[in-house]
C-alpha positions in Angstrom: 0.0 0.0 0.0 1.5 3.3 -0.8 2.8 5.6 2.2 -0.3 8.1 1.3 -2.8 6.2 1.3 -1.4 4.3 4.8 -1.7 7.9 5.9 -5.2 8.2 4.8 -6.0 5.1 6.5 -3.9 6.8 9.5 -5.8 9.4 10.2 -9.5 7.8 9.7 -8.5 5.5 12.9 -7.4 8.4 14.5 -10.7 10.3 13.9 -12.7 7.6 14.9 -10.4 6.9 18.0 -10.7 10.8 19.4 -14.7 11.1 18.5 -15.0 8.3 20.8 -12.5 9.9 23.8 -14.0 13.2 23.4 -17.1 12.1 23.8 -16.7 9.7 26.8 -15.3 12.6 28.2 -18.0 14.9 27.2 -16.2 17.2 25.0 -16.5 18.3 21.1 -14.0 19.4 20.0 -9.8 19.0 20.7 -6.9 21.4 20.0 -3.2 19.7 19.7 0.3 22.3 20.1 2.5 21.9 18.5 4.8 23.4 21.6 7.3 26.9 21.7 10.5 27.4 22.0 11.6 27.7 25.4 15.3 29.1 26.8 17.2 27.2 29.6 17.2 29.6 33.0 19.3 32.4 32.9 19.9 32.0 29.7 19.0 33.0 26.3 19.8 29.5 24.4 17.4 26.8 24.0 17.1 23.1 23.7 16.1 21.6 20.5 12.3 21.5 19.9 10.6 18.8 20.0 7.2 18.7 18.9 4.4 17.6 21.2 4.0 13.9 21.0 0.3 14.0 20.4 0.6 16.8 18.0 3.6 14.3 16.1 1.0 11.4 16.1 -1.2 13.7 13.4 0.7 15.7 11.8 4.8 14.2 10.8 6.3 17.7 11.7 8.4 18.3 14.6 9.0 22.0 13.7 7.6 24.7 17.1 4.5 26.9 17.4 1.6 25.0 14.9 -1.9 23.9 16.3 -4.3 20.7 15.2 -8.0 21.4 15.9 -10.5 18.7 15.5 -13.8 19.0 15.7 -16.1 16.2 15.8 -17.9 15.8 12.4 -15.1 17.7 10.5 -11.9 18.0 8.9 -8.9 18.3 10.7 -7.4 21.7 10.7 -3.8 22.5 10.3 -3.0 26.2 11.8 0.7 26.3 10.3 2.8 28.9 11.6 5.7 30.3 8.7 7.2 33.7 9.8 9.1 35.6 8.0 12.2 35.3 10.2 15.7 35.6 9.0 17.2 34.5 12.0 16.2 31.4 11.7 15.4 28.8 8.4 11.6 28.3 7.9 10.3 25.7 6.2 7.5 26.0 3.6 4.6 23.3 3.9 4.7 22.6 0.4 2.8 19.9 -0.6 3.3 16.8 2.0 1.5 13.3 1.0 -0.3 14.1 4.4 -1.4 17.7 4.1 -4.5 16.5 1.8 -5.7 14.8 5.3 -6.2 18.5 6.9 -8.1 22.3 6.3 -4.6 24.2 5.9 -4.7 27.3 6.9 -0.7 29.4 7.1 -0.2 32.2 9.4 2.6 34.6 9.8 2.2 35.3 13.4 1.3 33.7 16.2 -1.6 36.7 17.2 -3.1 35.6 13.9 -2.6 31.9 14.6 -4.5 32.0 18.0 -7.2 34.4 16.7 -8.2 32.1 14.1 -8.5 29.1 16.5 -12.2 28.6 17.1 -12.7 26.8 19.9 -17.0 25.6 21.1 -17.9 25.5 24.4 -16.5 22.0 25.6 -13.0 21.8 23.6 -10.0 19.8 25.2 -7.1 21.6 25.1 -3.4 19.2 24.8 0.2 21.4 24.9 2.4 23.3 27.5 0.5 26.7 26.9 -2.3 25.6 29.8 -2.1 29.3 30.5 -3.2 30.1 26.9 -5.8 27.5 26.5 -7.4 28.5 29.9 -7.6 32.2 28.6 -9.2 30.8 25.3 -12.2 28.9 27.5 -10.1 25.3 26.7 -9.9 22.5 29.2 -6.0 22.6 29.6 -4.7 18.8 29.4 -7.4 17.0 31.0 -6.6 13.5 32.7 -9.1 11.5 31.4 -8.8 12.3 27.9 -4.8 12.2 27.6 -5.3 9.0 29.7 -7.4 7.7 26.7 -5.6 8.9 23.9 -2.6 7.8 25.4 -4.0 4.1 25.8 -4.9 4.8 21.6 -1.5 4.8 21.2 -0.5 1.9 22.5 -1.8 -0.4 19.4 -0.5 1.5 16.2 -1.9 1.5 12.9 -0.2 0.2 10.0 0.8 3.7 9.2 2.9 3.6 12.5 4.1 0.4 11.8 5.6 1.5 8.4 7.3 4.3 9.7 8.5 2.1 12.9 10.0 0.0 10.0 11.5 2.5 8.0 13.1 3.8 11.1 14.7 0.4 11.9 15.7 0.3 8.3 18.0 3.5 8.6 19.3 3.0 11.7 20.3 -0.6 10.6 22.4 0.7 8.1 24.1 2.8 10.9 25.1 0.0 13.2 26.4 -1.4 10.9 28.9 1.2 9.7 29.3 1.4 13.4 30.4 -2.0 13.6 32.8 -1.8 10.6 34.5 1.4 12.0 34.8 -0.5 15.8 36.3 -3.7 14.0 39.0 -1.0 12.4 40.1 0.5 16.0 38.2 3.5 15.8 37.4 5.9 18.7 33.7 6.1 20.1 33.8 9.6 18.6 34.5 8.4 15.5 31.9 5.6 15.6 29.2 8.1 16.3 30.3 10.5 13.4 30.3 7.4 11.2 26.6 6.6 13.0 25.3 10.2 11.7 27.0 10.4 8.2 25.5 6.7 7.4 22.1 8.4 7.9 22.5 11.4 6.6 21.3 12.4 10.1 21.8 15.5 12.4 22.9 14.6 15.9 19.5 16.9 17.3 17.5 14.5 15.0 17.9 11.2 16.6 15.3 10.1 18.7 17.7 9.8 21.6 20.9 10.5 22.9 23.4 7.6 21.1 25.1 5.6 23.3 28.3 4.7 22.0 30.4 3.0 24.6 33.6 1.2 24.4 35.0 -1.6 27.0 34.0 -0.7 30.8 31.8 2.2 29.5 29.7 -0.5 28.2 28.5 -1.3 31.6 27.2 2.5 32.2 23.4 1.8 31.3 23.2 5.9 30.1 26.7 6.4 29.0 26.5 9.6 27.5 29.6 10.8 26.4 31.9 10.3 23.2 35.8 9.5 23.9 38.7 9.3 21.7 40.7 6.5 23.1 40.8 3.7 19.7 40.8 -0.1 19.6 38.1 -1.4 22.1 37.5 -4.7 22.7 33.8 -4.4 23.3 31.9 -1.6 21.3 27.8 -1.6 23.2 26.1 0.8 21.0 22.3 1.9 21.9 21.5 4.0 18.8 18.4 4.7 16.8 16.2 6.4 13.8 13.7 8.9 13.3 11.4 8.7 10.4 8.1 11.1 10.2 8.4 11.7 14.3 8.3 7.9 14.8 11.6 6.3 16.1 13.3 2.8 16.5 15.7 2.0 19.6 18.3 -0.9 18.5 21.0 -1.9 20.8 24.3 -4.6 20.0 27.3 -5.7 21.6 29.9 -6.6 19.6 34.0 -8.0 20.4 37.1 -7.4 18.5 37.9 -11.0 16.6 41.0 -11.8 19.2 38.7 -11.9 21.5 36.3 -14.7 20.2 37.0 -17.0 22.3 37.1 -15.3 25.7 34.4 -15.9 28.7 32.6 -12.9 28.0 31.9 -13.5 24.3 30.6 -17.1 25.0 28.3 -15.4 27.9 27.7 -12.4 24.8 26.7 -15.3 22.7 23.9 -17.0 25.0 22.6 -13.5 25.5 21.7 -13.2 21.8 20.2 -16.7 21.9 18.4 -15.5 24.6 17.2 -12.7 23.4 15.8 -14.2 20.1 13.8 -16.4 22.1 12.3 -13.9 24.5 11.5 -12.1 21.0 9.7 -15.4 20.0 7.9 -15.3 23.1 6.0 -12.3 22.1 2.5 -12.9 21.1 -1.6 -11.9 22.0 -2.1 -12.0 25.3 1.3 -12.5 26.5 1.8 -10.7 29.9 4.9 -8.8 30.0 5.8 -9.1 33.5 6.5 -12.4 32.4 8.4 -11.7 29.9 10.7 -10.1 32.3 10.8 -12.8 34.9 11.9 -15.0 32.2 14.9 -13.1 31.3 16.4 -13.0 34.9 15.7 -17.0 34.8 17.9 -16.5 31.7 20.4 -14.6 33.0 20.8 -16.7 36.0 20.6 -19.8 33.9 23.4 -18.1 31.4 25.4 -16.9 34.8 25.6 -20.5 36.4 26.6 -22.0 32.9 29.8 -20.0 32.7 30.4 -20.7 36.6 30.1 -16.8 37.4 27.9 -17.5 39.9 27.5 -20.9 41.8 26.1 -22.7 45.0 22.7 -21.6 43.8 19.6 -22.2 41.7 18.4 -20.0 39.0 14.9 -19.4 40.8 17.2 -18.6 44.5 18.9 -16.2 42.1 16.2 -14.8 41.0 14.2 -14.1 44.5 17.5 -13.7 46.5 18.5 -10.5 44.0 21.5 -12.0 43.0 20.3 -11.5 39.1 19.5 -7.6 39.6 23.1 -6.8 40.5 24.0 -8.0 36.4 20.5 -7.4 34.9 19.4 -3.9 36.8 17.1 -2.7 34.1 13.5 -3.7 32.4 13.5 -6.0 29.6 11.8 -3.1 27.6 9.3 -0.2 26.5 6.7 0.8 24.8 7.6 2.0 21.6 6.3 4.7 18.8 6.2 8.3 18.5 8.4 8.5 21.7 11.0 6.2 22.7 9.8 5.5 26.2 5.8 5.5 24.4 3.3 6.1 27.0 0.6 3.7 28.5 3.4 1.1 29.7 2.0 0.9 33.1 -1.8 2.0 32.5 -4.5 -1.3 33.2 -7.2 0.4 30.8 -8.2 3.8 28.8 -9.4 5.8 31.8 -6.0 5.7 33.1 -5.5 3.5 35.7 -2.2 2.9 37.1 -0.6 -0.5 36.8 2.0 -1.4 39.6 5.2 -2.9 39.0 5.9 -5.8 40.8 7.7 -5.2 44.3 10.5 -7.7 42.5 10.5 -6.0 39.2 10.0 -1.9 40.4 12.1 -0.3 37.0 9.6 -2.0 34.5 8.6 0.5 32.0 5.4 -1.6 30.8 3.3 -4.1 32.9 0.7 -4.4 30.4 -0.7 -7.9 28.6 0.5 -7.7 25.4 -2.1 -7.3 22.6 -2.1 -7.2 18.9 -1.0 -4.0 17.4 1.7 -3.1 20.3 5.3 -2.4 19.3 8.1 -3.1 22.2 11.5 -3.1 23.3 13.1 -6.3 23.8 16.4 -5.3 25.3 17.9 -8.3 27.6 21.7 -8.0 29.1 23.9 -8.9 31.6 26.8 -6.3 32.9 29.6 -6.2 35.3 29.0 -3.0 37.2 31.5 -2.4 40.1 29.0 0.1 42.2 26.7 -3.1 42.2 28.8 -6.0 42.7 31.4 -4.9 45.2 28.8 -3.7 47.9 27.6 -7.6 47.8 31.3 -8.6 48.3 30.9 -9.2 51.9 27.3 -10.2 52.6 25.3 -13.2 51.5 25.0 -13.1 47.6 29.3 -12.4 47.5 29.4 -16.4 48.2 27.9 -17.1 45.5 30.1 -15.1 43.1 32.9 -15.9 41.6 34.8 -12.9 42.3 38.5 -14.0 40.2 36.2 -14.1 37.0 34.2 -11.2 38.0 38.0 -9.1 37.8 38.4 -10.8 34.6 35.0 -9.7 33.1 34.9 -5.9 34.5 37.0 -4.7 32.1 34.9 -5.8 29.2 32.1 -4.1 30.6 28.7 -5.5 29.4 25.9 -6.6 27.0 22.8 -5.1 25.9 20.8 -6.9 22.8 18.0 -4.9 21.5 15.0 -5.5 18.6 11.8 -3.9 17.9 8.7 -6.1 18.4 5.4 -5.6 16.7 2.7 -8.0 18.4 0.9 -9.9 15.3 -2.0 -11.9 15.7 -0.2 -15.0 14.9 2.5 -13.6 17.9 5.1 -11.4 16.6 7.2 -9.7 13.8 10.3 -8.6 14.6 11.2 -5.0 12.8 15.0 -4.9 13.4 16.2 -8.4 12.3 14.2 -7.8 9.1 16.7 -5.1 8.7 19.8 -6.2 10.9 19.6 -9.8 11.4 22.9 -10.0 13.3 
């Protein structure tokens, strides 16, 4: 199907989605902002803009200062904002496969912008300018609609799903120029530069901050900076794509050639198996707590094979904490027009809050997994001093093998990470399609 009619198709869902939040919580009408500019404190520089996520899931721009307005029973309306500004590069509208969806209307100003809004008597306001909607007799952000739409989001159309692809597609072709320049000896400076240039991709465009990390580094979950030392024996890079305001999130681990052989590339390799088969695991009513409880079974499993730990069962592992000091994180996120996508802990569409299990407190998502979700899958095991070395002389230190810990620090750790769409028939992975290694 082409990409415009997807769009098409796109946008009917999401008219059909917001008539029926609006008017379960009794409103008619919905206005979407884009966002402003804002400066850090003290300061006249700002960050770089980033459109608001519900604005992003109509309209593929991610420039500041636009409004949506839907009215129940009508077209969408574009209000696009183009200055004349010579500070600064504007970008005409032109004529988008998309703009055909929306009532375009351009304004120079933002005055003229906000005048032409016409907002009834019950219309739902969603942006930061609360202050301006509550002037303009909006309903500034109100919980149980945002809760709603949010939920929406959570099963993407095949629109999204195209654009999730496409995003995996680019950043595929990143790694693996990353992994080429790593195998060479360079820097993780380089390897980032080489990231971008694959893409053709501004560092302000990705979805996230890239983390490129080389050797210990690796075993920094949010390593976020870029150095110059050369020939690492363990490149972890966490590094994704935009494409039309939807993103992908891929992670691999990869080991210089003379290391092949060592303990931690054997461990490196059962945490790829692993990984594929928690990926397989993904299906229709799978529950994702679950998911995650059978990764640290994994990673004790995968721990006790290699004789890291010992003395132990994987299950005593598990409820004893012993896995959480190498596996600290979730197995995963919601993914979409944000990289952390909302609704991961929500139980319904009026909002109400999921728990994380007392075990498992950092997952992002406790949902059961339903057709039309796209996930994280993101597994690992790491060798984190600040974790292991308070455990050195209590209980769980007996049950370490401390002389291959030593041996194991300096590599760092592992992080594998696809991008799962839930099928019907259980799952399609979007990143091996596109980076099968």
């Amino acid at each position: 199907m082409h990409h415009q009619e997807l769009f098409s198709n796109h946008i009917s869902t999401l008219i059909e989605r917001t008539t029926k939040a609006l008017q379960a919580s009794s409103f008619d009408a919905l206005v979407i902002d884009a966002g402003i500019h804002f400066t850090y404190f003290c300061d006249d520089q700002h960050p770089t803009h980033m459109s608001t996520p519900h604005f992003r899931h109509w309209v593929p721009i991610n420039t500041q200062s636009h409004m949506m307005e839907f009215r129940i029973g009508h077209k969408p309306k574009l209000l696009y904002y183009y200055p004349d500004d010579f500070w600064h590069e504007q970008i005409p509208l032109g004529s988008p496969y998309w703009a055909n969806a929306f009532e375009v209307q351009q304004f120079g100003s933002q005055d003229a912008l906000i005048r032409a809004l016409s907002p009834v008597k019950s219309t739902a306001y969603i942006g930061p300018r609360a202050e301006l909607a509550t002037t303009l007799g909006m309903a500034a952000n109100p919980a149980k609609l945002v809760s709603h739409l949010d939920w929406n989001r959570s099963f993407k159309t095949p629109y999204e799903i195209a654009c999730i692809s496409e995003a995996n597609r680019r950043a595929a072709t990143g790694h693996r120029v990353a992994r080429k320049l790593f195998e060479g000896g360079a820097s993780e400076l380089e390897i980032h530069y080489g990231y971008l240039a694959a893409m053709n991709c501004l560092e302000k465009e990705l979805p996230y901050g890239a983390i490129i990390a080389l050797n210990e580094k690796a075993a920094i979950l949010h390593y976020e900076y870029k150095r110059m030392e050369r020939d690492g024996r363990v490149l972890l890079i966490d590094a994704g794509a935009p494409f039309e305001s939807f993103c992908s999130d891929i992670t691999r681990t990869w080991v210089q050639q003379k290391y092949s052989s060592s303990l931690f590339s054997q461990i490196l390799a059962d945490i790829d198996a692993m990984q594929k088969k928690l990926c397989g695991m993904c299906g229709p009513k799978v529950n994702y707590v679950d998911l995650h409880h059978a990764t640290h079974l994994g990673v004790a499993e995968i721990l006790l094979k290699h004789k890291v730990i010992k003395g132990i069962s994987a299950e005593a592992a598990i409820t004893e904490g012993l896995t959480g000091k190498f596996f600290p994180h979730g197995l995963g996120h919601q993914l979409g027009i944000q990289v952390h996508d909302v609704a991961g802990q929500q139980v319904d569409h009026l909002g109400t809050p999921g728990t994380p299990p007392a075990q498992y407190p950092r997952l992002r998502s406790t949902r059961m997994l339903d057709v039309g979700m796209v996930l994280t899958i993101e597994p690992g095991i790491y060798f984190i001093p600040v974790l292991l070395q308070p455990a050195k002389s209590g209980k769980l230190g007996s049950y370490i093998d401390w002389k291959l810990i030593d041996e194991l620090i300096p590599f760092g750790g592992i992080r594998i990470e696809d991008d799962v769409l839930v099928t019907e028939s259980g799952h399609r992975n979007l990143t091996r399609e596109h980076l099968p290694e």
